[in-house]
One Martini backbone bead per residue (centre of mass of N, CA, C, O) as a GRO file, in nm:
protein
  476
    1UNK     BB    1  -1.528   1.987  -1.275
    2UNK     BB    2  -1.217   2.026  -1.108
    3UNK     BB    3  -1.172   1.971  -0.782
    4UNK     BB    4  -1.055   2.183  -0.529
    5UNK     BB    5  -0.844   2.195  -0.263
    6UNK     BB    6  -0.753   2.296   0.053
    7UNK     BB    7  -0.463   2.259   0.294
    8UNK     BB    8  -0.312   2.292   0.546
    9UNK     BB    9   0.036   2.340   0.654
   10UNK     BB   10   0.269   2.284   0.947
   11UNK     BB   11   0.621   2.353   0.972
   12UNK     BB   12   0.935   2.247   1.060
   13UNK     BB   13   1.245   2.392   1.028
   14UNK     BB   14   1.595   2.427   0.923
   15UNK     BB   15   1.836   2.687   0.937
   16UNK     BB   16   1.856   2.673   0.584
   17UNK     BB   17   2.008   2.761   0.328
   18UNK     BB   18   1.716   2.738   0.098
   19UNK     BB   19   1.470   2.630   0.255
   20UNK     BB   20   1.218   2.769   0.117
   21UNK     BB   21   1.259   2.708  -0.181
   22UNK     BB   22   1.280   2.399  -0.179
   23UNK     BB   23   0.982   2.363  -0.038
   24UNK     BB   24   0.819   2.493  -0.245
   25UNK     BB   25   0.967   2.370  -0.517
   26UNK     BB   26   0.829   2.092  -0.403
   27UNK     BB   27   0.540   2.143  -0.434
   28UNK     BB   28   0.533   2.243  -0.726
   29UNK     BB   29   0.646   1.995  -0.854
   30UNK     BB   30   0.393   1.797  -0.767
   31UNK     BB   31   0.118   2.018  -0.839
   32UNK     BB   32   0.097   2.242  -0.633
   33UNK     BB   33  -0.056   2.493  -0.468
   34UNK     BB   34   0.014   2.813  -0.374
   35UNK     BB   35  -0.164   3.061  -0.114
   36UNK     BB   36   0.017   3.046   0.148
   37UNK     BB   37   0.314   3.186   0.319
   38UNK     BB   38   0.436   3.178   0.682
   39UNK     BB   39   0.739   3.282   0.854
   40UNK     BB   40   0.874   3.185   1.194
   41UNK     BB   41   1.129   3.208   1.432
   42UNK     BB   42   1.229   3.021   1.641
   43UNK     BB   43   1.278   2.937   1.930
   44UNK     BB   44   1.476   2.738   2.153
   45UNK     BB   45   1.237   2.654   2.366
   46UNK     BB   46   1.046   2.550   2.070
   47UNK     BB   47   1.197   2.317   1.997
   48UNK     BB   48   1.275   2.049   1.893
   49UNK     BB   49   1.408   1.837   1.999
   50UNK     BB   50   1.759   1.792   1.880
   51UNK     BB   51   1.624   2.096   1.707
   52UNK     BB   52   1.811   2.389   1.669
   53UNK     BB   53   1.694   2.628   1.490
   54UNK     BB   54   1.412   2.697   1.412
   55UNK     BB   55   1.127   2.688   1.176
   56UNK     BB   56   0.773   2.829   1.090
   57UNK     BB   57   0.544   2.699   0.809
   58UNK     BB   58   0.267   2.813   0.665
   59UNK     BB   59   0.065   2.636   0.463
   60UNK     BB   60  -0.137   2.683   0.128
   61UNK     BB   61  -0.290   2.417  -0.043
   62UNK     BB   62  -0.346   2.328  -0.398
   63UNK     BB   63  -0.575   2.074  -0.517
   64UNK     BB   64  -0.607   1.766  -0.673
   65UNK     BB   65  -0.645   1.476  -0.481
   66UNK     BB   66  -0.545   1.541  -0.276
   67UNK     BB   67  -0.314   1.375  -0.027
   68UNK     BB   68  -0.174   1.404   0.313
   69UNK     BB   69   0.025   1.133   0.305
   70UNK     BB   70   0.115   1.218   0.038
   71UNK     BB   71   0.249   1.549   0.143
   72UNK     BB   72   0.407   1.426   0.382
   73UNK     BB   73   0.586   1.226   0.291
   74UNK     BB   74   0.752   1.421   0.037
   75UNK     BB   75   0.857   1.609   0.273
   76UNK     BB   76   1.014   1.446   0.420
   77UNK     BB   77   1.229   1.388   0.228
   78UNK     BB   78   1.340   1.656   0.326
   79UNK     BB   79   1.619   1.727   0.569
   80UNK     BB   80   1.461   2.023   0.669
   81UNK     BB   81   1.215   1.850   0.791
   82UNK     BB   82   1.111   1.776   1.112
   83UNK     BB   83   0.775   1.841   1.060
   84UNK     BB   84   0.424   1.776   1.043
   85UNK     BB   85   0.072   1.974   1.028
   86UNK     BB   86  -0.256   1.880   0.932
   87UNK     BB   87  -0.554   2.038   0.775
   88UNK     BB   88  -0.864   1.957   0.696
   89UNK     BB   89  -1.158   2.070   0.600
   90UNK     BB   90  -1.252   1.928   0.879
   91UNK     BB   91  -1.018   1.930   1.106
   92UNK     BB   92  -0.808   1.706   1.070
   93UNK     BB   93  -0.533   1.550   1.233
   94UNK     BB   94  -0.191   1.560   1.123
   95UNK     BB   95   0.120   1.373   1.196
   96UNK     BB   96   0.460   1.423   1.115
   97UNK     BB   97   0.807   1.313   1.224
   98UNK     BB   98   1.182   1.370   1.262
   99UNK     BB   99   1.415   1.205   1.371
  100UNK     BB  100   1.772   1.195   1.449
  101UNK     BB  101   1.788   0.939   1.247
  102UNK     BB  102   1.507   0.973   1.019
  103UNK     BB  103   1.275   0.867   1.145
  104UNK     BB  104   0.960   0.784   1.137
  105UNK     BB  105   0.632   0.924   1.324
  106UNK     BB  106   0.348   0.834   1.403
  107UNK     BB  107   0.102   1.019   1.601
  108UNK     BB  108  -0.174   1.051   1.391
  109UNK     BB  109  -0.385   0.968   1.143
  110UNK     BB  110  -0.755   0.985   1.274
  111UNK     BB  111  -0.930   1.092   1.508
  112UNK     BB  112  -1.147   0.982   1.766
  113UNK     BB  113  -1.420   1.083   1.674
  114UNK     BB  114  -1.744   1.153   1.658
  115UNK     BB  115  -1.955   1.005   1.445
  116UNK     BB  116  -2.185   1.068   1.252
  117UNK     BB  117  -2.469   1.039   1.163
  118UNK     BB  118  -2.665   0.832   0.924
  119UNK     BB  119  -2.781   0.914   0.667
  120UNK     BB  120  -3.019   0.912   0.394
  121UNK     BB  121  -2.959   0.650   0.171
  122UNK     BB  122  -2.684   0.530   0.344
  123UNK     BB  123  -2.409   0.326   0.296
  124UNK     BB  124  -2.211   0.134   0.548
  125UNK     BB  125  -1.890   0.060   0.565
  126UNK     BB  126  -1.684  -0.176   0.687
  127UNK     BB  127  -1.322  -0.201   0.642
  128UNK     BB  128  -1.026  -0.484   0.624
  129UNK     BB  129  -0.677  -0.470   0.678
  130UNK     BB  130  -0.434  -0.704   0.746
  131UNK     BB  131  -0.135  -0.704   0.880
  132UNK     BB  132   0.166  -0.821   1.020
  133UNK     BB  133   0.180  -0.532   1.215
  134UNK     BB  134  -0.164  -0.464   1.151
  135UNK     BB  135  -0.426  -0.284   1.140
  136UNK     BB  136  -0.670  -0.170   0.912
  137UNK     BB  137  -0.917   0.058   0.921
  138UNK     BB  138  -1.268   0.139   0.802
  139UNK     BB  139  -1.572   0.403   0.802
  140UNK     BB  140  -1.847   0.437   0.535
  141UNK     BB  141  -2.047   0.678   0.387
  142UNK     BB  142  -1.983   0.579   0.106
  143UNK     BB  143  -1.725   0.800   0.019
  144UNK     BB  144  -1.719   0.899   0.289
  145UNK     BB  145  -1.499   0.927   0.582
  146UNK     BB  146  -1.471   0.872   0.877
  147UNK     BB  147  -1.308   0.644   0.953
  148UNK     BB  148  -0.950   0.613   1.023
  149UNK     BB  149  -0.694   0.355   1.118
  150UNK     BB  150  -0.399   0.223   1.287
  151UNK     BB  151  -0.308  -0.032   1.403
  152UNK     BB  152  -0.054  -0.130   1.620
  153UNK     BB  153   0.164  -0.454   1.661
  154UNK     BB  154   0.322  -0.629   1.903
  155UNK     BB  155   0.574  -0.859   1.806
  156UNK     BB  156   0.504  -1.030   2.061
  157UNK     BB  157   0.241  -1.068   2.097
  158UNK     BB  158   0.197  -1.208   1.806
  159UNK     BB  159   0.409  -1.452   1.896
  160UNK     BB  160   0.207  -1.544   2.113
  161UNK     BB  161  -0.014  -1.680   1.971
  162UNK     BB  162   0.131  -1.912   1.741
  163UNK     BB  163  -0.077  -1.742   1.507
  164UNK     BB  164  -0.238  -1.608   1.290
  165UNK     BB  165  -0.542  -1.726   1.367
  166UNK     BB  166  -0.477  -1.664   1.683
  167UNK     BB  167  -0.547  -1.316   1.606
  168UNK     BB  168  -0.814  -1.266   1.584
  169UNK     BB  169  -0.928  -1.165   1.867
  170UNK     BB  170  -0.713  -0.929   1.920
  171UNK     BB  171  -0.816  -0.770   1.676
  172UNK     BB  172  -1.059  -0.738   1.681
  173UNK     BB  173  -1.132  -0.587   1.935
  174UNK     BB  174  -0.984  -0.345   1.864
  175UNK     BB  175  -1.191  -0.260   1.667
  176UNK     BB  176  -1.451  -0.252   1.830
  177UNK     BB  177  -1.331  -0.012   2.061
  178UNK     BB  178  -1.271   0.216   1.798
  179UNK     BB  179  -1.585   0.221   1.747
  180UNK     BB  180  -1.673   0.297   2.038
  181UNK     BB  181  -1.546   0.576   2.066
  182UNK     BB  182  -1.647   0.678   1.801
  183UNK     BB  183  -1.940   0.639   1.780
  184UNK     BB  184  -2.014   0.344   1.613
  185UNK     BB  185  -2.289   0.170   1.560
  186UNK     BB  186  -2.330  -0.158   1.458
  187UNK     BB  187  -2.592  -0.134   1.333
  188UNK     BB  188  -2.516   0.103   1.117
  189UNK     BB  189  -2.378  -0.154   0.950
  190UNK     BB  190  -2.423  -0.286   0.635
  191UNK     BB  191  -2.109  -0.373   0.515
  192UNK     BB  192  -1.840  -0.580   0.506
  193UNK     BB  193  -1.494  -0.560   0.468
  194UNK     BB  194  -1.229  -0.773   0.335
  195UNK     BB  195  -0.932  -0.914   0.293
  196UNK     BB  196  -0.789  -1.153   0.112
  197UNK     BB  197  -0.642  -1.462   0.060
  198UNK     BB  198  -0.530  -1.767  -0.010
  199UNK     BB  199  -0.691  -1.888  -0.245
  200UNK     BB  200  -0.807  -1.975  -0.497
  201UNK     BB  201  -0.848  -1.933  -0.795
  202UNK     BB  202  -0.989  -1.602  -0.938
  203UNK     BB  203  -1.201  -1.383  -1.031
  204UNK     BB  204  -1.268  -1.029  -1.056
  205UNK     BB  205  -1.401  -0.901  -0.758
  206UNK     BB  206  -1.737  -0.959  -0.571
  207UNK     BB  207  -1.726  -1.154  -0.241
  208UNK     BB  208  -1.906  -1.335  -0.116
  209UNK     BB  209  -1.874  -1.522   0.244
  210UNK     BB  210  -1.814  -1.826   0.267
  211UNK     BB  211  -1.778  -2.108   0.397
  212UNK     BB  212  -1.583  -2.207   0.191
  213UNK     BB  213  -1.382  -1.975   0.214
  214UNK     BB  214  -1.328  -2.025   0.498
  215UNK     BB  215  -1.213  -2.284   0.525
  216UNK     BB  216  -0.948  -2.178   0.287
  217UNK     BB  217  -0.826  -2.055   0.504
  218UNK     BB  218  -0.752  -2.250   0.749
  219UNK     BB  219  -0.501  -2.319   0.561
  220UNK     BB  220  -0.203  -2.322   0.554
  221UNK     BB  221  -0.170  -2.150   0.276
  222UNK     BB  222  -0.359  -1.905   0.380
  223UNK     BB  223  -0.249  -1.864   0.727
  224UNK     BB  224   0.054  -1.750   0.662
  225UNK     BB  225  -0.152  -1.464   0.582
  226UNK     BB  226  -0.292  -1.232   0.748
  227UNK     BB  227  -0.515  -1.185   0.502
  228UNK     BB  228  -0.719  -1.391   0.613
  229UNK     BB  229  -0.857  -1.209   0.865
  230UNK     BB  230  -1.055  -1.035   0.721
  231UNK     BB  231  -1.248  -1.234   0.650
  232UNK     BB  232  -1.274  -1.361   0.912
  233UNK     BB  233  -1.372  -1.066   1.056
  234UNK     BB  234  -1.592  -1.009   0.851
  235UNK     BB  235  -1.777  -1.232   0.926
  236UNK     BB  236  -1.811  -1.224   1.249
  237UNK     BB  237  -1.936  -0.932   1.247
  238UNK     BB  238  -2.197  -1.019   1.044
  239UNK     BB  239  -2.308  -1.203   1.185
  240UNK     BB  240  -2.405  -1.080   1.452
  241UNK     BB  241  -2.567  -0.834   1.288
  242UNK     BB  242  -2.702  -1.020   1.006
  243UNK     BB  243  -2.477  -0.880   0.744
  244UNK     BB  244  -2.237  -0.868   0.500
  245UNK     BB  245  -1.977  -1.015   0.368
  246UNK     BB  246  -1.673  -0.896   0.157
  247UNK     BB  247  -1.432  -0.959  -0.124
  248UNK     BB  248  -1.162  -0.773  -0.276
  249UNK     BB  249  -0.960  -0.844  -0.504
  250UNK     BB  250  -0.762  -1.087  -0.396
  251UNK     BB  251  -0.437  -1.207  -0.463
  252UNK     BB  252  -0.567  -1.481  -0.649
  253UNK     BB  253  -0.636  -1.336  -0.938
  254UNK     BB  254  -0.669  -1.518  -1.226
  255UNK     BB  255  -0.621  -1.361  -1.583
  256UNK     BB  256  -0.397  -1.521  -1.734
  257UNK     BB  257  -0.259  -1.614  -1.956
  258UNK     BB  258  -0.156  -1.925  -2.109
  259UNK     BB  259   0.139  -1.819  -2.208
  260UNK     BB  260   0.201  -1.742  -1.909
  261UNK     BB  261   0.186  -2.093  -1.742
  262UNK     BB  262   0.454  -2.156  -1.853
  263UNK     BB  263   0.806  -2.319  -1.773
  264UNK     BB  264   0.940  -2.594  -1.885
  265UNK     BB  265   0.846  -2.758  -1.602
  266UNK     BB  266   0.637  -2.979  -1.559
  267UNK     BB  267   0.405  -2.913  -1.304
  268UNK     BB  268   0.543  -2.625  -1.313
  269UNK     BB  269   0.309  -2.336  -1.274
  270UNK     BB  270   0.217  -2.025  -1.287
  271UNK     BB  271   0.108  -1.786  -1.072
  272UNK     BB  272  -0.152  -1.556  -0.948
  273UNK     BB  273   0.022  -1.347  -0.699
  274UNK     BB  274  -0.111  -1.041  -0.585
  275UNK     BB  275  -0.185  -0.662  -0.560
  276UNK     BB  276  -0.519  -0.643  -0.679
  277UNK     BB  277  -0.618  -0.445  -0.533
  278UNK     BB  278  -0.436  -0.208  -0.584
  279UNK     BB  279  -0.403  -0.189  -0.897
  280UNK     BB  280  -0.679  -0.169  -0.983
  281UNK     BB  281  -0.758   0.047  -0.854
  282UNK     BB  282  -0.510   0.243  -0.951
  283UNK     BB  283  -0.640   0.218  -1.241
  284UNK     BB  284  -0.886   0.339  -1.225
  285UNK     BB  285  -0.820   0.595  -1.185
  286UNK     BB  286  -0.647   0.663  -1.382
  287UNK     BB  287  -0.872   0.653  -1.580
  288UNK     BB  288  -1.047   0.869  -1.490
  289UNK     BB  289  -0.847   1.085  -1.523
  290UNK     BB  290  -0.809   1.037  -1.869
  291UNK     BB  291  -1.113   0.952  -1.988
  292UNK     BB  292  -1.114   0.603  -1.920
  293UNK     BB  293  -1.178   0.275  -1.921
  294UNK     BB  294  -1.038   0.023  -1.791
  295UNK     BB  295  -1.120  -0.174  -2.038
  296UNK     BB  296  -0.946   0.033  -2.255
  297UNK     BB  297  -0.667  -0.026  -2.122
  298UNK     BB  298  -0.287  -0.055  -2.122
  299UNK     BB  299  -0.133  -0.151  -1.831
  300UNK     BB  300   0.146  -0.071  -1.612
  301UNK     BB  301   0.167  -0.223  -1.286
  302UNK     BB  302   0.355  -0.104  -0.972
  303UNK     BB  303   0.417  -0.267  -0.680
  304UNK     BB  304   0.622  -0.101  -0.397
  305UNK     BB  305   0.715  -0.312  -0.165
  306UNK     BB  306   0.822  -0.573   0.033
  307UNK     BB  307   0.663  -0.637  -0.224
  308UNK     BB  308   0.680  -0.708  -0.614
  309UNK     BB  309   0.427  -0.618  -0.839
  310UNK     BB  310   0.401  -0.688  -1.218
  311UNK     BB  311   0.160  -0.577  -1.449
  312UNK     BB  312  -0.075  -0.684  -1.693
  313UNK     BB  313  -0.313  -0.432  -1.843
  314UNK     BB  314  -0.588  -0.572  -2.060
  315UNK     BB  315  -0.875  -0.476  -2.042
  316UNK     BB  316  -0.955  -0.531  -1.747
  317UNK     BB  317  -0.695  -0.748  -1.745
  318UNK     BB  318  -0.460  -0.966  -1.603
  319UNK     BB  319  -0.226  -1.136  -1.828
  320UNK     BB  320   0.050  -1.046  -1.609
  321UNK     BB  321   0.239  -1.170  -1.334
  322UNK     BB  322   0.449  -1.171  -1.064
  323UNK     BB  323   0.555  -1.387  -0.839
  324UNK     BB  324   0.653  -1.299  -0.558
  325UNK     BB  325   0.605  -1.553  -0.318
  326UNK     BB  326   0.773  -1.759  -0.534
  327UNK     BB  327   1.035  -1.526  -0.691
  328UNK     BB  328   0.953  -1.374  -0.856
  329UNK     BB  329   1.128  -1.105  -1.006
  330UNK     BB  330   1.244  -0.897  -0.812
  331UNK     BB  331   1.396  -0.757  -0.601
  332UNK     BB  332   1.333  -0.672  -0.237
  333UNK     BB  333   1.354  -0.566   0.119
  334UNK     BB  334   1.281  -0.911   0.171
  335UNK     BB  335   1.327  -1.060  -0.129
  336UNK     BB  336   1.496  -1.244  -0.423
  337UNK     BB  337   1.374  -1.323  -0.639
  338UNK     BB  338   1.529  -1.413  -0.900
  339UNK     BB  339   1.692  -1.697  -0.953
  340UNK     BB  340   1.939  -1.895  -1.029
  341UNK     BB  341   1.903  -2.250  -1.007
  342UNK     BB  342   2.142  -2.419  -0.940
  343UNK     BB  343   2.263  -2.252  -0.679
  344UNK     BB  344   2.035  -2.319  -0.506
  345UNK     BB  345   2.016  -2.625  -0.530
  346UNK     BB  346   2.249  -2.670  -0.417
  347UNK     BB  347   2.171  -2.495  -0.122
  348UNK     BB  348   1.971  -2.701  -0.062
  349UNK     BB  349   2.199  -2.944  -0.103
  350UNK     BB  350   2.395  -2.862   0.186
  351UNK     BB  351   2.327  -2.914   0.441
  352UNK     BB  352   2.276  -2.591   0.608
  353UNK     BB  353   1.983  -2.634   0.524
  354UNK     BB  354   1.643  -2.615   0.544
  355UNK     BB  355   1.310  -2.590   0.455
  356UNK     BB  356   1.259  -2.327   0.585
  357UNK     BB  357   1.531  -2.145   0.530
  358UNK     BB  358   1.501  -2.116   0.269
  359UNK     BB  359   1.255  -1.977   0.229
  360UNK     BB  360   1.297  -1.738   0.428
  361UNK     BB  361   1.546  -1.666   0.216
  362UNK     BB  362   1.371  -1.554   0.015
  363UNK     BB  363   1.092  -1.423   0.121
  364UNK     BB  364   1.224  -1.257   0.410
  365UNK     BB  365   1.578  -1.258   0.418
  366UNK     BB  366   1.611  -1.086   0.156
  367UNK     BB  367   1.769  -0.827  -0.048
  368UNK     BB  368   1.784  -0.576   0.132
  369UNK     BB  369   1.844  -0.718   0.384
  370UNK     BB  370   2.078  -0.914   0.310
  371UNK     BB  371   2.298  -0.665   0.246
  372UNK     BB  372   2.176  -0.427   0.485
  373UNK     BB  373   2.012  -0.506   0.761
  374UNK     BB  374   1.765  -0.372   0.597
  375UNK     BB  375   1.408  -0.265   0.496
  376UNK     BB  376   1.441   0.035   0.519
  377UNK     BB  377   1.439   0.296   0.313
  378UNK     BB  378   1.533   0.510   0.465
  379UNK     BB  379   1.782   0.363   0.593
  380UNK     BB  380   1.899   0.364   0.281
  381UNK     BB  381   1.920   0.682   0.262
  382UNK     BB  382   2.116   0.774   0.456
  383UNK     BB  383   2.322   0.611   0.392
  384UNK     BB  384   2.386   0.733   0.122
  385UNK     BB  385   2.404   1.025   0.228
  386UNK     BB  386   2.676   0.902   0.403
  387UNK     BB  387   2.832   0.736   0.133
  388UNK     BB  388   2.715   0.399   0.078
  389UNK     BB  389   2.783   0.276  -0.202
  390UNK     BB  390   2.636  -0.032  -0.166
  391UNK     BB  391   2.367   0.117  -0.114
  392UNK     BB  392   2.350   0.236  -0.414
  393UNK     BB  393   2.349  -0.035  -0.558
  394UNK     BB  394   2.123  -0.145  -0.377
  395UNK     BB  395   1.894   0.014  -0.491
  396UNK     BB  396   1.965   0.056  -0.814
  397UNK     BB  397   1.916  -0.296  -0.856
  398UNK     BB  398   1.635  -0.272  -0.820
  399UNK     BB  399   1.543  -0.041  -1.024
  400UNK     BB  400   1.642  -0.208  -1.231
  401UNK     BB  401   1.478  -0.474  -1.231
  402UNK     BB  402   1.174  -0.348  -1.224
  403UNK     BB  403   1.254  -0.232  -1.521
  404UNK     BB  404   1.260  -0.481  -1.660
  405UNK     BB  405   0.979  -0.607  -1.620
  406UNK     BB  406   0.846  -0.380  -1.759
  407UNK     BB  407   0.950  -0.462  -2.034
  408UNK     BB  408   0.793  -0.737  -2.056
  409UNK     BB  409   0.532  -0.591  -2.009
  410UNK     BB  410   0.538  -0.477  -2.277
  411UNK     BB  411   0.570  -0.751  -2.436
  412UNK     BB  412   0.254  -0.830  -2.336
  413UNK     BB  413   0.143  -0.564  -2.496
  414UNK     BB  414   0.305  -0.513  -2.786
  415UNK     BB  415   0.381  -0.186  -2.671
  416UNK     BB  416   0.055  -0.110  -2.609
  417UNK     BB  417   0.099   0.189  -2.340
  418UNK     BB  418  -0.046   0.400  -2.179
  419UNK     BB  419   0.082   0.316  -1.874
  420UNK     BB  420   0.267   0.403  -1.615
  421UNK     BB  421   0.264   0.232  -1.257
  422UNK     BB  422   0.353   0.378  -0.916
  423UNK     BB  423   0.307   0.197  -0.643
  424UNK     BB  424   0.321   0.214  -0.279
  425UNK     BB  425   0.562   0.281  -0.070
  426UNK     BB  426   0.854   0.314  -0.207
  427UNK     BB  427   0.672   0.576  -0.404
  428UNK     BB  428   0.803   0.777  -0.202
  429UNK     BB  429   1.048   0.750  -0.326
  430UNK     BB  430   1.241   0.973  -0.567
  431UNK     BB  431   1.494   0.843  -0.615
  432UNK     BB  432   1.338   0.512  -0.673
  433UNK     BB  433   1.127   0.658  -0.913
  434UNK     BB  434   1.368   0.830  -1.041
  435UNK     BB  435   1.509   0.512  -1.161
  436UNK     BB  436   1.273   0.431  -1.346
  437UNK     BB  437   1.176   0.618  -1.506
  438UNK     BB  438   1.425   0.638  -1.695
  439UNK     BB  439   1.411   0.357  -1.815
  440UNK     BB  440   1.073   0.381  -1.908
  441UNK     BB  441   0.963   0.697  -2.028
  442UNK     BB  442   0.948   0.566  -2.344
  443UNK     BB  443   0.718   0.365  -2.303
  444UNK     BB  444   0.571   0.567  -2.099
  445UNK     BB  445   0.395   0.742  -1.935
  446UNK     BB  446   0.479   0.806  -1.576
  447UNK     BB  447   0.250   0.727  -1.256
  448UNK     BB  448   0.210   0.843  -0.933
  449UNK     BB  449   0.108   0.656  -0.635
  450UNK     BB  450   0.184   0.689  -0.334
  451UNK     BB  451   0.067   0.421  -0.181
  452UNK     BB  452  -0.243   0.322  -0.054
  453UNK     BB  453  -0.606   0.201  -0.163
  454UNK     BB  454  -0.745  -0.051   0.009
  455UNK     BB  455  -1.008   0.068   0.115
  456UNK     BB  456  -1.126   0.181  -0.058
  457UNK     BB  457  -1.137  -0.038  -0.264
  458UNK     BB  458  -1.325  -0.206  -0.070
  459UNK     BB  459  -1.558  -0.005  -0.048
  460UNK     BB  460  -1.621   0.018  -0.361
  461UNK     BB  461  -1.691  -0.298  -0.434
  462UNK     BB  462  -1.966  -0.290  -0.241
  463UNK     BB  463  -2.080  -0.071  -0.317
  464UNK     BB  464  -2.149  -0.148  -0.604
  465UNK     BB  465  -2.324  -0.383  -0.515
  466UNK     BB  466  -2.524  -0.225  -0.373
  467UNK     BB  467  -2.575  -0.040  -0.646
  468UNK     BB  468  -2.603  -0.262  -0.865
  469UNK     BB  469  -2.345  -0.217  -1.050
  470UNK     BB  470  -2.277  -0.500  -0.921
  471UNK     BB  471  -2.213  -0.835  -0.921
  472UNK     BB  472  -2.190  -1.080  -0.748
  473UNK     BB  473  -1.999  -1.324  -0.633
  474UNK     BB  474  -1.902  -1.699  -0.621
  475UNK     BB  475  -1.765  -1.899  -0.386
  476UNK     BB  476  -1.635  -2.253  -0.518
   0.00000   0.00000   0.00000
């Protein structure tokens, strides 16, 4: 029977003649079940800065699935909404806010609060997954999560570092203080999930981190991204409590067809570097939803962030995926994805450019950043609401690319799709999930799962492995 849960939601509206019609009918839209809704007046003393005029909506959301940070995002989305807090049933508290340029600002993701004792024949599980001026981690009791948390760290301090691999003690550190102030004992934690990074190619799975695989860290390709650090920071802290880390499906997954591997030129040959951690998990929810398999299913899965990686899944494996980090596929919020080849090679031996500017020109500054001098999806949705003619060729150029890369995916899996899943940050823009979707929801139903699961994802398949459902895999 589909479990169904109420959360509570309290928005701060600007006083816009149909404000509260939109904001209902965009609930309804999502699937969500409106079961009760307060609206009332605010003076303006009660206003929030900047914003004067507002009322407060008190509204009870009903749904299955619901997660919080997808209905406050979703809602963020609406410019008549100023502000959202909401109260999950356990009563933990989220706020997210609109400011006047229309950034958003999270205020508290989860609080530290002290978490409950470990009850009997509960696995603990401490999930570590590092980002480029992040840390996100969580800590899992089975399946039920006690803490969640992101460490946002200053990109100055980053840098002073002088290294990816040299911000480890203070990444680590970090996660320390936060377990302590939650009041969760180190020794209570079973086994420690790390996100891997770039690694020799391996097959998916879930795999104990050894000496081997630390050493394949260290290395010059491995360590020029933070995901080197999950693995890192989480053998460091299993070693000392004296029990398992490990990590689950890595970026360098490789599972492609043969005929996938070949490029037309001898030596350069396509490598499958993409975000495997996220679109498997997203694959398999979305199979347990619709009541099958992920080994039985066919999807294009499309993950959506500053890298764009569109997947072919075939029967549980990823049998063609564009390698993002080498320029394949769509240009994305911050890469020029594929690049005509002579004009390139031009501009390399233009003698204007080094070979690492050239590279940066690729990976770090193209695409949205390079036509319009931000990667942030917001601040170039405003543009176009401000009437940016060019800010919405190239957003509508980027879904566009997107669309196609997905129809090659139709065509490696021979027309025969499950489904469209459309997953990461940029999948909470409707106006960018529903210009892909026009051009391709008549190759299969399109399914959006907007932002990751990916912390999830590392403690799914630890459990799975504590709970003998799954063999551990060995790094050789």
């Amino acid at each position: 029977m589909e479990i169904r849960t109420i959360e509570r939601v309290a928005l701060v509206v600007l006083n816009k003649p149909g404000v509260l019609g939109r904001v209902a009918g965009h609930i309804r839209h999502e699937g969500w079940n409106i079961k009760r809704l307060l609206v009332d007046e605010m003076e303006d003393s009660d206003s929030q800065q900047d914003f004067k005029g507002a009322s407060k909506m008190e509204i009870d959301i009903e749904g299955a699935h619901t997660k919080l940070a997808q209905v406050m995002d979703r809602l963020l989305n609406l410019d008549c909404v100023i502000s959202i807090e909401m109260f999950d049933a356990e009563g933990r508290k989220l706020v997210r806010s609109r400011s006047k340029d229309a950034a958003l600002t999270a205020v508290e993701e989860r609080p530290l609060g002290k978490a409950p004792p470990k009850q009997a024949g509960c696995f603990r599980i401490l999930a570590v997954n590092p980002g480029s001026t992040s840390t996100k981690f969580a800590v899992y009791d089975n399946e039920k999560v006690l803490l969640e948390h992101v460490i946002r760290h200053d990109e100055e301090l980053l840098a002073g570092c002088g290294s990816v691999l040299k911000q480890k003690e203070m990444r680590r550190d970090c996660i320390m203080n936060c377990l302590d102030a939650a009041g969760i004992p180190l020794e209570s934690i079973d086994a420690i999930a790390g996100r891997g990074g770039l690694l020799k190619p391996i097959e998916s799975g879930t795999y104990l981190i050894n000496q081997r695989m630390l050493d394949d860290l260290q290395s010059a390709t491995a360590a020029i991204h933070a995901s080197a650090l999950g693995a890192i920071i989480a053998a460091e802290i299993a070693g000392s409590l004296g029990i398992s880390a490990y990590v689950v499906d890595p970026v360098v997954v490789d599972e492609m067809d043969r005929n996938a591997k070949l490029t037309g030129m001898p030596g350069v040959e396509r490598s499958s570097v993409f975000h495997a951690l996220n679109q498997k998990a997203i694959a398999r929810r979305l199979a347990a939803e619709m009541g099958m398999s992920y080994e039985n299913a066919r999807y294009i899965v499309v993950h959506l962030g500053g890298g764009i990686t569109v997947g072919a899944h075939r029967y549980g494996r990823v049998i063609d995926v564009n390698d993002a980090i080498s320029g394949e596929g769509p240009f994305t919020p911050e890469r020029t994805g594929g690049i005509p080849a002579i004009p390139l090679i031009n501009m390399c031996f233009s003698g204007e450019y080094t070979e690492q500017e050239m590279i940066d020109k690729v990976t770090k500054r193209g695409g949205m950043l390079a036509y319009l001098g931000t990667k942030d999806l917001r601040i170039v949705q405003k543009m176009i609401n401000d009437g940016d003619e060019f800010a919405a060729l190239v957003l509508d150029s980027m879904a566009y690319q997107v669309s196609k890369e997905i129809g090659a995916m139709a065509a490696v899996l021979e027309g025969l799709v499950d489904a469209i899943i459309l997953t990461g940050g940029l999948a909470y823009s409707i106006r960018f999930t529903g210009a892909i979707k026009q051009r391709v929801d008549k190759l299969a139903p399109v399914h959006v799962f907007p932002g990751e699961d990916e912390l999830l994802a590392l403690m799914g398949g630890v459990l799975r492995v504590l709970r003998g459902e799954e063999s551990v895999a060995t790094y050789e």
